[in-house]
C-alpha positions in Angstrom: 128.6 167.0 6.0 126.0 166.3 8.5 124.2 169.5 7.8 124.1 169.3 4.0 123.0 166.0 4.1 119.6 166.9 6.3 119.0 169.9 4.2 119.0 167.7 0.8 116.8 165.5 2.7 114.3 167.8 3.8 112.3 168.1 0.8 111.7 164.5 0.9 109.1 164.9 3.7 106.7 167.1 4.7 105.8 169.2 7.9 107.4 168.3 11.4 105.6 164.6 11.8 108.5 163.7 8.9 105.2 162.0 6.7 107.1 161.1 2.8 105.7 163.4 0.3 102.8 162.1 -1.5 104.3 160.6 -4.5 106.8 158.7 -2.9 104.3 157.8 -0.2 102.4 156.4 -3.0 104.8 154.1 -4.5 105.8 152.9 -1.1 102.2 152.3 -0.7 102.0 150.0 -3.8 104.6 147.8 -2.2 102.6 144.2 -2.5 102.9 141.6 0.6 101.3 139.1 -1.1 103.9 139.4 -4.0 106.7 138.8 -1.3 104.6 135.9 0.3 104.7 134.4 -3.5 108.4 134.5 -4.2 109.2 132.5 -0.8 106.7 130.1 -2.0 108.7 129.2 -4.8 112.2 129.7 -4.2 111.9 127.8 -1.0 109.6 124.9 -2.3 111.1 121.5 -2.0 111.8 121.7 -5.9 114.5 123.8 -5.3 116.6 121.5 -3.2 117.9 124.1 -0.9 119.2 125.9 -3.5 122.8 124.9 -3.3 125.2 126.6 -5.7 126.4 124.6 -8.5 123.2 122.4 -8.1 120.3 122.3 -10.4 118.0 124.0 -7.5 120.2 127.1 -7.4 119.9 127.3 -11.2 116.2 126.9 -11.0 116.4 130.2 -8.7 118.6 131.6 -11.0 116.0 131.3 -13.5 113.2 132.6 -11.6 115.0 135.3 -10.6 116.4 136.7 -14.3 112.8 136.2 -15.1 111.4 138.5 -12.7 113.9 141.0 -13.1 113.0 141.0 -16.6 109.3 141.3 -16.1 109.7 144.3 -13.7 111.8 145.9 -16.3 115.2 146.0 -14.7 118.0 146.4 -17.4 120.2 143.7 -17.6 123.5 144.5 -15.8 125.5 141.6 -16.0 128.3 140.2 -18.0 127.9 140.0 -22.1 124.8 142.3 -21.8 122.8 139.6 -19.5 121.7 139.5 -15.9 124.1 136.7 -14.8 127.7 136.8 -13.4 129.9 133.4 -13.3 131.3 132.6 -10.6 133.8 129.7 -10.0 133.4 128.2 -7.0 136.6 126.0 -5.8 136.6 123.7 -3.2 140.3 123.1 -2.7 141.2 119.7 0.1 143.9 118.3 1.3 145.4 115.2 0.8 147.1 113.3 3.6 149.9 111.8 1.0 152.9 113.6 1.7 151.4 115.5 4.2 154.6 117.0 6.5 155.9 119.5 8.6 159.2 119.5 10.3 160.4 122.6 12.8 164.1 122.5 12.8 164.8 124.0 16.0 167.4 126.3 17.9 168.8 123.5 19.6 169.6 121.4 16.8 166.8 119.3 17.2 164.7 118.1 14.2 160.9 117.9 15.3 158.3 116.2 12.7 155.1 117.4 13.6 151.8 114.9 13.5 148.9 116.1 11.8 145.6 116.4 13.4 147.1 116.8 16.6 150.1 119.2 16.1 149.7 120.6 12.8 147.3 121.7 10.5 147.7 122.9 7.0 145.1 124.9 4.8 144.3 123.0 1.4 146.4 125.4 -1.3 143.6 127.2 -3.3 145.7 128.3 -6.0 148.2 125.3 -6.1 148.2 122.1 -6.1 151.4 121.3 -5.0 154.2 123.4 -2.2 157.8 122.4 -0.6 158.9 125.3 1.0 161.2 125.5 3.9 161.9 129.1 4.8 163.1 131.2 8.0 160.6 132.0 10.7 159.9 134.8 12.2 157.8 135.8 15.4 154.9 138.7 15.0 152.4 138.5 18.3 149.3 138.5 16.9 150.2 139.5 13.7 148.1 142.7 13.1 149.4 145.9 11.4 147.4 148.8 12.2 149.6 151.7 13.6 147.0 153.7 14.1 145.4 151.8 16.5 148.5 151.0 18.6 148.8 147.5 16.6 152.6 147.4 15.4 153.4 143.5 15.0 155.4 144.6 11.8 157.2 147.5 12.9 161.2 147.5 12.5 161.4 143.1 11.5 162.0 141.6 8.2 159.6 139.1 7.3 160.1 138.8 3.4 160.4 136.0 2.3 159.7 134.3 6.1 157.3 132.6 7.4 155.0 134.5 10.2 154.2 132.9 13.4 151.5 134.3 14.8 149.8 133.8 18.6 145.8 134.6 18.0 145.3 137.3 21.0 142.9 139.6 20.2 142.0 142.1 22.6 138.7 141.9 24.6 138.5 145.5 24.7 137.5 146.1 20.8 133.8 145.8 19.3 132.8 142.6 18.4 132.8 143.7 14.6 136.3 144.4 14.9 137.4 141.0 16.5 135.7 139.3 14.5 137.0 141.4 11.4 140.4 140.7 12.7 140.4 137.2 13.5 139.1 136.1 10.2 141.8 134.1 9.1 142.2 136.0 5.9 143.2 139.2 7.9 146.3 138.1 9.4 147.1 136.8 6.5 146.9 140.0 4.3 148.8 141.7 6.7 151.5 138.6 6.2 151.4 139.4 2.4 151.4 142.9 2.7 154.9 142.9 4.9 155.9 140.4 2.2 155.8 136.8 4.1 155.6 133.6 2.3 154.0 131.6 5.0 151.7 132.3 8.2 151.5 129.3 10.9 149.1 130.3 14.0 148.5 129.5 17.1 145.0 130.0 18.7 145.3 129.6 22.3 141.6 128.8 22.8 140.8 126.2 20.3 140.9 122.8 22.3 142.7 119.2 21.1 139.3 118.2 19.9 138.3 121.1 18.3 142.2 120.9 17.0 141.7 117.7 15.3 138.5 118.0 14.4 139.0 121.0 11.7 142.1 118.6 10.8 139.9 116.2 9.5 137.5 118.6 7.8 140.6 119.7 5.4 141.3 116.9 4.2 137.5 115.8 3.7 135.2 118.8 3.0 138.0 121.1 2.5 137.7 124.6 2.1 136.0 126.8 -1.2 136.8 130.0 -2.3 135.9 132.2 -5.4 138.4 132.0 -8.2 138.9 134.3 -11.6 139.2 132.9 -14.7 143.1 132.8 -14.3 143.1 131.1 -10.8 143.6 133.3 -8.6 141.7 133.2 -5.2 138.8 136.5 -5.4 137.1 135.5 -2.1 137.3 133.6 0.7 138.0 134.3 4.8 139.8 131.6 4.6 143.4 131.7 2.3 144.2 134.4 0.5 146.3 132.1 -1.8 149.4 133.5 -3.1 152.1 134.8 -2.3 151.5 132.3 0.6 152.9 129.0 0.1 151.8 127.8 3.3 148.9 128.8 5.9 148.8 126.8 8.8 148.7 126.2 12.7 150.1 124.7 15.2 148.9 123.2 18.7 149.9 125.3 21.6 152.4 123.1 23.1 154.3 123.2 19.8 154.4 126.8 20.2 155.7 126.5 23.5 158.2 124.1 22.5 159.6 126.3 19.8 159.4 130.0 21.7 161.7 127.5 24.5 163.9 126.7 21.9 164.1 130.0 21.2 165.0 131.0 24.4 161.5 132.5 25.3 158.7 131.6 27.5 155.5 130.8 26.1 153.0 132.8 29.5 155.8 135.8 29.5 155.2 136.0 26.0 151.4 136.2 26.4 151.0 138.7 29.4 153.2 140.8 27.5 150.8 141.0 24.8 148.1 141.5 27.1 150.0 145.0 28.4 150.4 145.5 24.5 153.8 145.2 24.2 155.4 144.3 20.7 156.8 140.6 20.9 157.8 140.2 17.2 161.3 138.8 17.2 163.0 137.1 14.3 163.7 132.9 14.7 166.4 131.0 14.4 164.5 128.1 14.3 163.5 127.0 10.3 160.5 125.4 9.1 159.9 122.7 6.3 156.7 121.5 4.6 155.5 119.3 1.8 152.1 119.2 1.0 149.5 118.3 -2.4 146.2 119.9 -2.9 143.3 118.5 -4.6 140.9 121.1 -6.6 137.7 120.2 -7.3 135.9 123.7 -9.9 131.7 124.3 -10.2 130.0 127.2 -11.5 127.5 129.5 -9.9 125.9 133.0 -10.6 125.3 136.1 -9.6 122.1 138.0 -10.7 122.6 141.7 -11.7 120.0 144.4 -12.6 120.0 147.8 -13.0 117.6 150.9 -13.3 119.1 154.1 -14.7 119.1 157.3 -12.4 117.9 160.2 -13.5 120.6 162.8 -13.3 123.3 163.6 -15.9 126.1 162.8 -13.7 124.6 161.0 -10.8 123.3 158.0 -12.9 127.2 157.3 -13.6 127.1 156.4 -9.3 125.1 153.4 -7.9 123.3 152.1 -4.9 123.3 148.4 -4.2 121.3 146.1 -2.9 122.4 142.9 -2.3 120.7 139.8 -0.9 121.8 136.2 -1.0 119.8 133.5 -3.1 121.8 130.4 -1.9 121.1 127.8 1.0 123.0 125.3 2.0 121.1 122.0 -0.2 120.5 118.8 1.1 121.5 117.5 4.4 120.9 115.2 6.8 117.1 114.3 7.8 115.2 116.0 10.2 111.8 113.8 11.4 112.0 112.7 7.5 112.9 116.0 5.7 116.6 116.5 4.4 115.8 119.6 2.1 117.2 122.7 4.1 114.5 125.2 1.9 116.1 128.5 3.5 112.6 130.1 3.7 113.4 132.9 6.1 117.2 132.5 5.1 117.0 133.8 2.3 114.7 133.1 0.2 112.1 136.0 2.2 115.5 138.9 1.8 115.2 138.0 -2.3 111.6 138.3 -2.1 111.8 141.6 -0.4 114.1 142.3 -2.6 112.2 141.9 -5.8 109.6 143.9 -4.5 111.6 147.0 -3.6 112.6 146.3 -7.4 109.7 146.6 -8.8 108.7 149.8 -6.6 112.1 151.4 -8.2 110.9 150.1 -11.8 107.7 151.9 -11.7 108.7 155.1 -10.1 108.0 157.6 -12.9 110.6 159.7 -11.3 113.8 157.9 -10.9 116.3 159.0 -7.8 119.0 160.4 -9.2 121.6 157.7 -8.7 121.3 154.5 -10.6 120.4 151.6 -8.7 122.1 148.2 -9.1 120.0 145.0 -7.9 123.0 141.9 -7.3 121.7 138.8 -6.0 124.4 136.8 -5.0 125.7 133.7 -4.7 127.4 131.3 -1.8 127.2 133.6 0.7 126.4 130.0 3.0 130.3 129.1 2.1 131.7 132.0 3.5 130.5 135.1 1.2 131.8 134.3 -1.7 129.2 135.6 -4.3 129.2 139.3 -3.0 133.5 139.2 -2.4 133.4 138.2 -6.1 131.2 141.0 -7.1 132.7 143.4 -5.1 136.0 142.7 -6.1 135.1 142.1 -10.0 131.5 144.2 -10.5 130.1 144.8 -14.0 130.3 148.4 -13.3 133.5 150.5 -11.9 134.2 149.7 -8.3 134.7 153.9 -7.7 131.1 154.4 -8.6 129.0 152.0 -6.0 128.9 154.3 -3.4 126.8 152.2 -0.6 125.4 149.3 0.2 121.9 147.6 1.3 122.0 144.2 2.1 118.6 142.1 3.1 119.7 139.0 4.8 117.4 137.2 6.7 114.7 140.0 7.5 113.0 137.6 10.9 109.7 138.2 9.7 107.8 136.5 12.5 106.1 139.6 14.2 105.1 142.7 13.7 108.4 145.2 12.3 108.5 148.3 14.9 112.0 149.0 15.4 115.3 147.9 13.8 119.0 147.8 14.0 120.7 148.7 11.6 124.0 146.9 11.4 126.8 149.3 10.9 125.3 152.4 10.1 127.3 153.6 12.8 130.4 153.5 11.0 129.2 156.0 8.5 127.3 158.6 7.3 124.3 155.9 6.2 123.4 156.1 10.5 121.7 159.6 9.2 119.7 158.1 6.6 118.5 155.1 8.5 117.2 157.8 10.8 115.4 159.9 8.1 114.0 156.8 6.8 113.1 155.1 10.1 111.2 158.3 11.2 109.3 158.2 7.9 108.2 155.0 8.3 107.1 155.6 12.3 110.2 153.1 13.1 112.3 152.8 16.3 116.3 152.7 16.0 117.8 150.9 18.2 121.8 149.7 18.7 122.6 146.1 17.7 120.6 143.8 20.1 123.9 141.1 19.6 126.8 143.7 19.5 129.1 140.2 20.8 128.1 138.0 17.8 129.9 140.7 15.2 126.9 140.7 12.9 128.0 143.3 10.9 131.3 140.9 9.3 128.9 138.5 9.3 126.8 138.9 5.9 127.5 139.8 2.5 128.0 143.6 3.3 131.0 142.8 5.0 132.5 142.0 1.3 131.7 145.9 0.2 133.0 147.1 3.4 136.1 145.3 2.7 136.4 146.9 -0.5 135.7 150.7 1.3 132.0 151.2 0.3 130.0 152.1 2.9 127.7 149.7 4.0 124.9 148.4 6.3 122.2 145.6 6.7 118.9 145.9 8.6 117.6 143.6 11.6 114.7 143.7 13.7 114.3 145.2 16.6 113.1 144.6 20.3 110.1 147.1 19.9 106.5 145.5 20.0 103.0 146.3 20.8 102.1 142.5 20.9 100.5 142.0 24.6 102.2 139.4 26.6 104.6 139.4 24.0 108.7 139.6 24.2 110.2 139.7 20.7 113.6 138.7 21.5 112.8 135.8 23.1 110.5 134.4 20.5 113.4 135.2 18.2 115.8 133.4 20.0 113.8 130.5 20.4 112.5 130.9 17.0 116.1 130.6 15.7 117.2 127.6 17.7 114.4 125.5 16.4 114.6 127.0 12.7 118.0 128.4 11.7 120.1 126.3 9.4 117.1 123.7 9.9 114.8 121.6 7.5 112.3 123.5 9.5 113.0 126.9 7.7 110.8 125.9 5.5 107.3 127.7 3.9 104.7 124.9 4.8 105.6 124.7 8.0 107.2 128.6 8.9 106.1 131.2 11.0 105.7 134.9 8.8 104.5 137.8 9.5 104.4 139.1 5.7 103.1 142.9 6.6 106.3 142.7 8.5 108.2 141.7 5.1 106.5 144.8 3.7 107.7 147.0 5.9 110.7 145.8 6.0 111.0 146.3 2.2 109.5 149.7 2.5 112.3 150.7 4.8 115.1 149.2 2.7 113.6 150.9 -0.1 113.8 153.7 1.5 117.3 153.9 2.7 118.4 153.5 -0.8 116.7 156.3 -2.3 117.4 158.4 0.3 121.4 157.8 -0.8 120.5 158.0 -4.6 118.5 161.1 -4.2 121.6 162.9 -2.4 124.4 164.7 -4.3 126.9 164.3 -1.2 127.9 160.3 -1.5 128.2 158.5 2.2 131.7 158.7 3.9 132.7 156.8 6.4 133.0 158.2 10.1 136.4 159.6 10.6 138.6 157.8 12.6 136.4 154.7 12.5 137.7 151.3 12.0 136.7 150.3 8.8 137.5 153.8 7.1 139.1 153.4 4.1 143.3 154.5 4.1 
């Protein structure tokens, strides 16, 4: 594979210095910083409200942003021959009416839980109302991937049970996959999948405060997740929704109380995990629980366009490029300002976005793949825009066959090397490198492998859904005297990130660094809809699709 895919390539550039052959150097070329530059102005002005979805900013974006794609002469790709998806956003809380949860124990003994401090329960996305009391079973950590030595399910019956689960995950994984797997949606599906009706965990590291804290944040904020039109959940890393009538935790004394019921001790327990040794055992213990759900529904969109590849049988097969219009609205002040614009985040990845539309647009030869533009919504809440999309897109799911997501490009210094987040895990790793080297671009690894970027941002929704995927950071590379990149970054993002201060008036951008940036994402794209062989993943790897 790695062969054929450097000899389609090849043509692309000319002579060993790996320079892009004059007509594609010349659309690159027309790539317009001052047209990125323009688009932040507007969609992070204070008109815009910090474009929250559902609010009348967002829709104002929404606007601008169908308008542009029809000016640069993207076909409409959305739903009833538009450029808009709905999305219904549901923000699902719980109410403390009713609110119970009893463990009748081994012993004989009745124990009724407090909430806040012993219990939690997930706000039901899909119902509004649950009694259940079911059989428990025991599953370690609850993860079901035999090929990586993870056998929680292996030889128990847990239909029709309710899972308890000890959150251990081991320290010796990437940070992408711990992440990946302790997304609260993960257990979960592997709950559903072995055919449970319930899942109660137990995370060992989350403190009494922290404990009680995300107890009262259910049944105030609550949680949201994407819905279809019949009500069931689409996105969220939160609940998966049915089968599940109940997802919830319990404090880590109450765990120990109930594996000493059982017989079992609590520390054994969880050094014998650590040696990775299978602890799933069935319960006699049962559990009961009563609990009502409040749903509060709002609308937001996705905006979808498309340009038409030029091959016979190719153009049936798309690229996207995603990148997230939402922020998160207004908030509390900051020295006077309560508008969180989302300037760099992500109102300069749309712009950059735009731009590397309207280079596609005017390409007189189009790549041979179609290209699909989706700008998304609530990514802020948890992804919710892209896991709709990807899970419901306005063109067959077999036929998107990678992804490019712009998220938050940094553009505070000059771009000389990147990252690209989790090319690794596929064949895209080549292309970055073809495209990188065409550009005069360093490649470097993640500069934060232990924050997990790559489950982080909207590409994480496609890679759930088995398309190869990647999104591009900066990286450490400058020519800047007396300069050090990451540090200004990290001190940039302290002061700015999820601030009022990530605002245009008063941000720091470097916009020929948006322009390359755009150039390079450009790039990468083509480079996938120019090649007959479609990305695979790595074999073997993680995410690889089974």
């Amino acid at each position: 594979m790695k062969k054929l895919v450097f000899l389609i390539f090849i043509p692309l550039f000319a002579h060993s210095q790996g320079v892009i052959n004059r007509k594609l150097k010349k659309a690159l070329n027309q790539l317009d910083s001052n047209q990125i530059k323009a688009h932040v102005a507007y969609l992070a002005d204070d008109k815009l409200k910090g474009r929250m979805p559902g609010q009348e900013g967002y829709q104002l974006a929404v606007d601008y942003v169908t308008n542009q794609f029809k000016t640069i002469g993207l076909q409409p790709a959305g739903e009833e021959n538009g450029y808009t998806q709905k999305v219904i956003l549901r923000k699902s809380i719980l109410k403390k009416e009713g609110l119970a949860l009893r463990l009748n124990l081994k012993t004989g003994e009745t124990k009724t839980l407090e909430y806040g401090t012993e219990f939690l329960i997930f706000p039901h996305p899909e119902k509004t109302s649950i009694e259940i009391s079911a059989p428990m079973v025991f599953v370690g950590a609850g993860f079901d991937r035999p090929e990586m030595g993870f056998k929680d399910y292996e030889n128990i019956d847990v239909k029709g049970k309710v899972v308890v689960v000890m959150k251990k995950v081991p320290d010796s994984l990437a940070a992408n996959v711990k992440l990946h797997l302790n997304y609260a949606a993960t257990t979960q599906e592997y709950a559903i999948k072995n055919g449970a009706i319930g899942i109660i965990t137990c995370n060992y590291a989350t403190s009494a405060v922290q404990f009680k804290a995300q107890g009262s944040t259910l049944t105030s904020a609550g949680q949201t997740a994407s819905m279809d039109e019949q009500g069931k959940v689409v996105g969220s890393i939160s609940h998966r929704g049915l089968p599940l009538q109940i997802a919830g935790a319990i404090s880590v004394k109450m765990l120990s109380d109930l594996l000493k019921a059982e017989g079992l001790d609590f520390e054994k327990i969880g050094q014998r995990m650590e040696r990775g040794e299978n602890v799933s055992i069935p319960l006699t213990s049962t559990l009961q629980s009563s609990y009502t759900t409040q749903h509060e529904d709002f609308v937001s969109y996705n905006i979808i366009g498309k340009i038409d590849g030029s091959d016979a049988q190719l153009k049936n097969e798309y690229v996207v490029h995603t990148a997230h219009l939402d922020h998160l609205g207004i908030g509390k002040a900051v020295n006077g300002d309560s508008i969180y614009n989302g300037a760099h985040d992500n109102a300069s990845g749309v712009a950059c976005s735009l731009e590397m539309a309207r280079i596609y647009a005017h390409l007189k030869e189009k790549p041979k793949r179609s290209v699909l533009f989706v700008i998304v919504t609530a990514e802020e809440m948890g992804l919710l825009g892209s896991a709709y999309f990807a899970a419901h897109p306005t063109v067959p799911k077999e036929t998107m066959v990678a992804n490019v997501n712009t998220d938050m490009p940094t553009i505070i210094a000059p771009l000389e090397s990147i990252s690209a987040l989790g090319a690794e895990h596929s064949s895209l790793s080549t292309v970055v490198a073809q495209a990188a080297k065409a550009l005069k671009l360093g490649v470097e690894p993640d500069l934060e492998p232990k924050e997990g970027r790559f489950v982080r941002s909207d590409q994480y929704s496609f890679v759930r859904a088995g398309i190869p995927a990647l999104h591009v950071k900066y990286g450490s590379k400058t020519s800047l005297p007396n300069f050090n990149l990451l540090e200004s970054v990290k001190k940039w993002r302290e002061a700015t990130y999820h601030k009022t201060a990530d605002n245009f008036n008063g941000g720091t951008f470097y916009w020929s660094a948006g322009r390359k940036y755009a150039q390079l994402n450009f790039l990468i794209g083509y480079l996938v809809a120019q090649n007959p062989a479609r990305p695979t993943w790595k074999k073997g790897d993680f995410f690889e699709v089974r």
